[in-house]
N, C-alpha and C positions, 0 to 999 in steps of 0.2 A: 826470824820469827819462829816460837814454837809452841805448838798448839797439843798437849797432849790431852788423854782423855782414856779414862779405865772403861772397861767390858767384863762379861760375864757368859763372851758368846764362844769360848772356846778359839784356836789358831785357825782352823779350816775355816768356818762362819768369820771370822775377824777379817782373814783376807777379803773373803766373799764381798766384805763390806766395803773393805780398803777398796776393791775394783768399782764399786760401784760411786765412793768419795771421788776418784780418779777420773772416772768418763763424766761427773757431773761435773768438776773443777775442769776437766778437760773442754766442757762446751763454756764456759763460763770464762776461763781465762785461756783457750788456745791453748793448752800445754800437753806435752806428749808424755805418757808414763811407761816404761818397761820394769819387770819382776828382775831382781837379780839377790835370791836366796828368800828372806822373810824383809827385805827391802824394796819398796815400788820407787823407783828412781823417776824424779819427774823437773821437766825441763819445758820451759816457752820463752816467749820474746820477753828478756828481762825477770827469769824467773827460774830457779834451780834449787833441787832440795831432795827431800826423799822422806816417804810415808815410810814410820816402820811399825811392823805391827809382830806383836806376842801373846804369848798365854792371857795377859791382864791388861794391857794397854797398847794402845791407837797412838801414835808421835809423828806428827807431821814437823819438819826443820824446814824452811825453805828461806832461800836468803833473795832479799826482790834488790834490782837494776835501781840505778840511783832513781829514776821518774816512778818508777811502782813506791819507791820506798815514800815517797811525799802520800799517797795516798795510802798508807798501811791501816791504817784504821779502819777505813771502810774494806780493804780485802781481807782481813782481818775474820770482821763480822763476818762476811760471808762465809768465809772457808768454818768456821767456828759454825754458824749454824746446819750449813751444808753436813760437814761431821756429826753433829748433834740428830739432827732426821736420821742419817745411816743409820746411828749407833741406837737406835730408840726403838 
């Protein structure tokens, strides 16, 4: 699944934001993220992928376990509005 999404906030503010998608996904789906360059590598039960963020856009990739993947739709939504509040 990928969810991208343009800004206007600059790399420094963009991560800032990325951290904050991260610990909200992170209470929401159990997933653990670590920094590795301008990539938030993020990982939980049935769930692996990495937020990457730049000058102009937000790209979340995450590939879900075959049981997450039956519900893609509704995690979906979420991560999609979750992103959407950050970036606003």
């Amino acid at each position: 699944m990928k969810i991208r999404r343009s800004h206007n906030l600059g790399l420094e503010e963009a991560r800032n934001r990325a951290d904050l998608i991260a610990a909200d996904l992170q209470e929401q789906f159990s997933m653990r993220s670590k920094w590795q360059g301008d990539a938030l590598h993020v990982s939980g039960n049935g769930v692996t992928g990495q937020l990457k963020v730049d000058e102009q856009n937000i790209e979340l990739d995450v590939r879900l376990g075959f049981a997450l993947k039956l519900m893609e739709g509704p995690i979906r939504s979420v991560i999609e509005k979750t992103i959407d509040e950050e970036l606003a």
